[in-house]
Structure formats: C-alpha cells, structure tokens
C-alpha positions as semicolon CSV with decimal commas, in nm:
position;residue;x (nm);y (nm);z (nm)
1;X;11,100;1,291;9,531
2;X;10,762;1,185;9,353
3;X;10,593;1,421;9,515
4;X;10,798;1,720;9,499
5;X;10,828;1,672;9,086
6;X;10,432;1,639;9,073
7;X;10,412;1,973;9,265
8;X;10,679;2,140;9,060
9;X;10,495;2,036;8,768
10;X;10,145;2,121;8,889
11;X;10,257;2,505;8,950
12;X;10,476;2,514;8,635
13;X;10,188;2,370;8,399
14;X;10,048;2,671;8,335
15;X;10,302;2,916;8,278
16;X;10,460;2,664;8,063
17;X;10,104;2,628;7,862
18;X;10,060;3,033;7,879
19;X;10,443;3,037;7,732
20;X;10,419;2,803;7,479
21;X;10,062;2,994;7,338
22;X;10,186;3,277;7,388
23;X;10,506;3,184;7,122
24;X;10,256;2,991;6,899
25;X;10,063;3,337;6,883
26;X;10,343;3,521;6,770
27;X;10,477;3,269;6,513
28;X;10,118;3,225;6,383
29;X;10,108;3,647;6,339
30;X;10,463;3,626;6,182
31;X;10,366;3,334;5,925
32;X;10,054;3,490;5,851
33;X;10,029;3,678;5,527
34;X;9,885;4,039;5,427
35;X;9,562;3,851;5,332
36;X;9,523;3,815;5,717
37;X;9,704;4,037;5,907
38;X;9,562;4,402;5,685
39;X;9,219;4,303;5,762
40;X;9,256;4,241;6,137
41;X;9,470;4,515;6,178
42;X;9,162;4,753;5,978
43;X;8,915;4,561;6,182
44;X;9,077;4,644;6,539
45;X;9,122;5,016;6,418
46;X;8,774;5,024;6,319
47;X;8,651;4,931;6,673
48;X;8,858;5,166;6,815
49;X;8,684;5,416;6,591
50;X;8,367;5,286;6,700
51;X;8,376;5,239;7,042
52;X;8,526;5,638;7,057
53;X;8,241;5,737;6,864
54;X;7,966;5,539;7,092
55;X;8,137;5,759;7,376
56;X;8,006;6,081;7,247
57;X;7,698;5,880;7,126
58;X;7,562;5,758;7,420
59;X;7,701;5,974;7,725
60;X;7,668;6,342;7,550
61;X;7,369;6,295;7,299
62;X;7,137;5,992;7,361
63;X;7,196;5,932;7,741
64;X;7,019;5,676;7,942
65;X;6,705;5,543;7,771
66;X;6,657;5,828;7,540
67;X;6,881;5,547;7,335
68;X;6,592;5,343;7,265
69;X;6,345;5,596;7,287
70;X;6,463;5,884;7,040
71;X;6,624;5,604;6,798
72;X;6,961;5,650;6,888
73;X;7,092;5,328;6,923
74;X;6,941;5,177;6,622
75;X;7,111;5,397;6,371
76;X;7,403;5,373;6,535
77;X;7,405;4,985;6,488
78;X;7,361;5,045;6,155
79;X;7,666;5,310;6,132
80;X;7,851;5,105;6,271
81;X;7,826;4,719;6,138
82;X;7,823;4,877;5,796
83;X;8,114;5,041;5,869
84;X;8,316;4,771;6,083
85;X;8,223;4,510;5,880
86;X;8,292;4,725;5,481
87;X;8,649;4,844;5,592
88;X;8,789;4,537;5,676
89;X;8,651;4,302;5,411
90;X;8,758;4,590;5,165
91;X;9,095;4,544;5,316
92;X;9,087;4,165;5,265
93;X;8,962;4,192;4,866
94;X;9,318;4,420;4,799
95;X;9,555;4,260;5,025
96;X;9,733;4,060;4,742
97;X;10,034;3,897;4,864
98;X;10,169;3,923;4,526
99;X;10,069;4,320;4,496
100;X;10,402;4,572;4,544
101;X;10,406;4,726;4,910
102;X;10,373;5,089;4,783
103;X;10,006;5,029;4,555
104;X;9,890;4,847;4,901
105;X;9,938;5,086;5,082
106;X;9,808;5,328;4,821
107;X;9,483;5,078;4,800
108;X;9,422;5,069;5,192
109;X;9,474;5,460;5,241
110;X;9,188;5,532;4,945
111;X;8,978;5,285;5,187
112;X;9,067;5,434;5,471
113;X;8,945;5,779;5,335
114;X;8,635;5,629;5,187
115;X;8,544;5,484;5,531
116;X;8,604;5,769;5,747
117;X;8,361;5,993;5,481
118;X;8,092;5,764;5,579
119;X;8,167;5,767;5,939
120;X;8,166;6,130;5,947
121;X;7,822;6,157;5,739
122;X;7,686;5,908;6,001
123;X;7,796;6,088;6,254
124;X;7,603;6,374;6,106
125;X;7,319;6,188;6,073
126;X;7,350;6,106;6,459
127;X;7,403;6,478;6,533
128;X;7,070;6,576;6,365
129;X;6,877;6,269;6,532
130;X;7,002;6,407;6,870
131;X;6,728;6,447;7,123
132;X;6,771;6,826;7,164
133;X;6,435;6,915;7,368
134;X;6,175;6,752;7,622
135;X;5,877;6,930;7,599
136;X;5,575;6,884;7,845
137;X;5,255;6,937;7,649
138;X;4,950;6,902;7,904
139;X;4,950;6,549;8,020
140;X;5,275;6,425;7,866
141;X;5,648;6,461;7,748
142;X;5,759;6,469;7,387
143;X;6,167;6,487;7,282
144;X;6,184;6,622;6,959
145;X;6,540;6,591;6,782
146;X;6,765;6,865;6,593
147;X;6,590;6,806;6,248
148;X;6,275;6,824;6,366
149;X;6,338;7,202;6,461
150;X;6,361;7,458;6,184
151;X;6,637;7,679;6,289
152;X;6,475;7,986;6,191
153;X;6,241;7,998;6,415
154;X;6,436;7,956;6,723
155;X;6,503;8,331;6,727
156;X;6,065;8,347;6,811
157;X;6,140;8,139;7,098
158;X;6,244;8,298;7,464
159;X;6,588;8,418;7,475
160;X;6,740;8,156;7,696
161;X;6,601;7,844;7,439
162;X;6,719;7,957;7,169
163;X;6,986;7,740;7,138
164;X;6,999;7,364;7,072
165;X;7,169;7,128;7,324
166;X;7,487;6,901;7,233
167;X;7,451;6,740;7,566
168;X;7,123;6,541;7,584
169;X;6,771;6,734;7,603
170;X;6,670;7,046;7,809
171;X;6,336;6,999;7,945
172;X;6,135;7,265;7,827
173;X;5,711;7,330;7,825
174;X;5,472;7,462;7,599
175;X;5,255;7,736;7,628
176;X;4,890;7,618;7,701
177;X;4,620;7,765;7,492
178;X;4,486;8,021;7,682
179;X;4,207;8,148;7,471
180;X;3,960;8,025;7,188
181;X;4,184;8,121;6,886
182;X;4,511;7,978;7,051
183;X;4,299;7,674;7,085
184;X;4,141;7,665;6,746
185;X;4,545;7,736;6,622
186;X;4,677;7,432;6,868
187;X;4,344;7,244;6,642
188;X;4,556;7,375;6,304
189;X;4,850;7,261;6,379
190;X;4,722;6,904;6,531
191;X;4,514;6,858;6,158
192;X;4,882;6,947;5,972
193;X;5,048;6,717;6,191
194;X;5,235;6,970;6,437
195;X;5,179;6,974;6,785
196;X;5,219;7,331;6,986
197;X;5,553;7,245;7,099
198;X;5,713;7,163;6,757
199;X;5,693;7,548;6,697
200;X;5,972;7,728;6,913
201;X;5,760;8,044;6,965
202;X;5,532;7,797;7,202
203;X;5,841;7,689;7,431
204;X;5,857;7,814;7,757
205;X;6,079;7,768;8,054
206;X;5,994;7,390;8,242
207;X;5,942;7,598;8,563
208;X;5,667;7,792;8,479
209;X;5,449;7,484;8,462
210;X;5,617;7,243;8,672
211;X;5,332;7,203;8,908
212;X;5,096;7,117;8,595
213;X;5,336;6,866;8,525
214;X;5,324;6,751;8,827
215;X;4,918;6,739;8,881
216;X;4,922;6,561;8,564
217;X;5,169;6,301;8,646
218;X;5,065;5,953;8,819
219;X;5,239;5,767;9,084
220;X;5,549;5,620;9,052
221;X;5,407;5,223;9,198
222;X;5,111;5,217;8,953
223;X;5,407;5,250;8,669
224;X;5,596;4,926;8,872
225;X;5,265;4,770;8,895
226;X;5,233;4,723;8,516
227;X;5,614;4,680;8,423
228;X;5,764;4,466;8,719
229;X;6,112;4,496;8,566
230;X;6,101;4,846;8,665
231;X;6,183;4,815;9,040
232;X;6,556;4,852;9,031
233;X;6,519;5,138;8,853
234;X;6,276;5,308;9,104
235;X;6,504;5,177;9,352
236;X;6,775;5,379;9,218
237;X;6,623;5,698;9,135
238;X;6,506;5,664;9,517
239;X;6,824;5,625;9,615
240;X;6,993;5,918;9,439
241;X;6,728;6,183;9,498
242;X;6,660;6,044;9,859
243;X;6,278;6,074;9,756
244;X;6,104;5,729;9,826
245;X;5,945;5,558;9,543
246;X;5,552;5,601;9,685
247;X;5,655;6,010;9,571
248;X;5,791;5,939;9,287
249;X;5,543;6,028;8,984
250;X;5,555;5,962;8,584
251;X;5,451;6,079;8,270
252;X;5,450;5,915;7,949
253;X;5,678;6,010;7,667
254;X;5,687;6,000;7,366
255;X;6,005;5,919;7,118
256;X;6,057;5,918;6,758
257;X;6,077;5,546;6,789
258;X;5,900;5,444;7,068
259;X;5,711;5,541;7,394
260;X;5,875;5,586;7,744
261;X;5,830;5,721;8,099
262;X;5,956;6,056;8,250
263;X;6,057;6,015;8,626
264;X;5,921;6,299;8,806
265;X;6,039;6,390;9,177
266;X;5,961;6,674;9,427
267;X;6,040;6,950;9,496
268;X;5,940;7,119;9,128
269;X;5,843;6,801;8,980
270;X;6,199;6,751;8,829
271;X;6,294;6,544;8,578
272;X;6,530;6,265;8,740
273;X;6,506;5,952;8,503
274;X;6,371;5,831;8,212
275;X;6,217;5,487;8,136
276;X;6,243;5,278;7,827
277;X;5,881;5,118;7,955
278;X;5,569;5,267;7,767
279;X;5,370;5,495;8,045
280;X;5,067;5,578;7,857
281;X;4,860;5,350;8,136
C-alpha cells in the first residue's frame, strides 16, 4: 500500500505543482493593479511589433551578414530598445489606479500614437540604410545603401539598374576606366571622396566582368587560413552550390560599418555568400 501511494504521488507531483502555479499565476494577474498589468500588456505588444518588424529587417533588406556589414543591425538595436523600453515605462508613469478608465485609456492611446510615429520614422531610417547595390570595383566589392544614391541619376544608369532593390542588394560592376581621361575622372572623383561606382552612369551589368572578378578574387582556404571560425561557413556554401571549398574564391568588401568577404563560386564567379570576416588579406 506504501508503495503504491509513493508512486501515485511521484506521477501526480507535478501536475499538482504545474496546477497550483498555474492558479497562483492567474490570481497574481487578477490582484495585480493597472500600475502592472498596462505596462506588461504595452511591453508584450511592443515585441510583437518588434519582432514583425526584424522580419522584414533582416530576411528582405539586410540578409545574412550584410547585418553587420552595411549597419543594419546596429540601428535596429537602437530602434528598437528605445522603443520597447519608452512605450512601456510611459505606460507605467500614467497608469494611476486612482485615474477614471476613460482618461487612461485616452493617456495610453496618445502613447500608443506617439510610439508608432517613431517606429515608422525608424523604419524609414532602416529603408534608406538598406544595402541596395554590390558593386565590384577592380579588386573588390562595395554595397552602397539607398541614401547613398541620388535618385536622379539613376535614369544615366543602364535601363535594367535603374531601379533600387527592396530585397537585399543586386550585384552590379563598374565600368573600368578605359582611357586616360576616364582615369584622370575615376582620380576626381577618388580626391572628392566618390568612387566610380557611387555614380549610376558607371554601373554595369555583374556579367560583363565576372571573369575580372573572378581573376581578382583569392582562394577560398587562404580566407579559412586567417579566420578559423570560418569553416562551417565554407562548409556550407560547399554544400549548397556542390562546389568544394579548394574552388571557392573571395573578395573583400567593404560596408558602411565594417569590412567583409564576398563568396565567389564557378561557373561566372557568382556571388553565393557573404562573410562578416574582414578579407582585405
């Protein structure tokens, strides 16, 4: 009899202890005032918000390492802690217990309003930070974001780049100076602090100098060589191209915020990854 009541009781224990919290929970949420419940409440929503907006973010604008490279991901901490954290502790500062339902509510809605008018201007921001183009300029890769582009001079640009991208970078090239005055204008621009493929009327389609890119790009295991952490991510790339890592090649590239590497892979030197490691060797 003993042991039959210590095995009922060993299999009931924790349904009884996932019962019982589960009842403390919702008497604590009951008993617990406006001054806690409004903020939580705000706090979840915001999350919500935020993890929705990291969605578009991440997967449509700054995929992969471009995150870390172009910048992304920092100003989108910032959006969103300042965000998060301001709604909620707003919240908390009206939620009087002692303040009539309907000017609460009135309070909390003006908050609301407020918070989703800096969302949306973040947003923004994040729009025009967007990596819109990856440009191969002679020996290396440069992404260059929305508001680094003037708009009216996309129309100088080939007919099929004229438009920006809203879902992560098209890889582009820029023309090569051909001839002593396109060289001493590349010279110009490099003095004013514009390199040939800032200006739209220099882009040309990736294809056309592909195999440049390609002459100019070094072997995949010198890049693991240097940055060890790298090998599961060669591994991959191998794996989903079916290319082996020995013909794999890189190029460095360069971000707003920091320097990565551009996976190449045959055939046509295709862009198949990119690296958060610096690959200016």
């Amino acid at each position: 009899m003993l042991e039959g009541d210590y095995s009922l009781n060993s299999h009931s224990m924790p349904i009884m202890v996932e019962r019982i919290s589960a009842s403390a929970l919702v008497q604590w949420w009951r008993a617990a005032g406006r001054r806690v419940r409004a903020p939580l409440l705000h706090a979840v929503a915001s999350l919500v918000v935020a993890v929705t907006v990291s969605v578009v973010v991440f997967v449509l604008w700054f995929p992969g390492a471009l995150a870390t490279v172009a910048g992304g991901l920092t100003l989108f901490l910032i959006l969103t802690t300042v965000d998060v954290i301001s709604g909620p502790m707003m919240t908390a500062v009206v939620a009087n217990p002692t303040k009539p339902a309907r000017s609460f509510r009135h309070d909390v809605l003006v908050i609301a309003i407020v918070q989703l008018v800096a969302l949306a201007y973040g947003v923004y921001v994040l729009s025009l930070a967007r990596p819109v183009v990856m440009v191969f300029e002679v020996d290396r890769m440069r992404v260059l974001s929305a508001a680094e582009i003037d708009p009216g001079a996309l129309g100088a640009a080939p007919e099929e780049l004229r438009t920006l991208s809203w879902t992560g970078p098209r890889v582009i090239a820029a023309a090569t100076p051909a001839t002593r005055e396109e060289m001493l204008r590349a010279i110009d621009l490099a003095i004013g602090g514009l390199d040939i493929g800032d200006l739209p009327k220099n882009w040309r389609p990736y294809d056309s100098q592909a195999p440049s890119a390609w002459n100019r790009a070094k072997p995949a295991p010198e890049l693991e060589a240097r940055y060890p952490t790298v090998r599961r991510a060669l591994a991959s790339v191998a794996a989903r191209t079916h290319v082996p890592i020995d013909e794999l090649r890189f190029l460095p590239l360069v971000g707003r915020q920091s320097s990565g590497s551009v996976i190449l892979a045959p055939p046509g030197a295709r862009v198949v990854d990119v690296l958060s490691v610096d690959g200016f060797l």
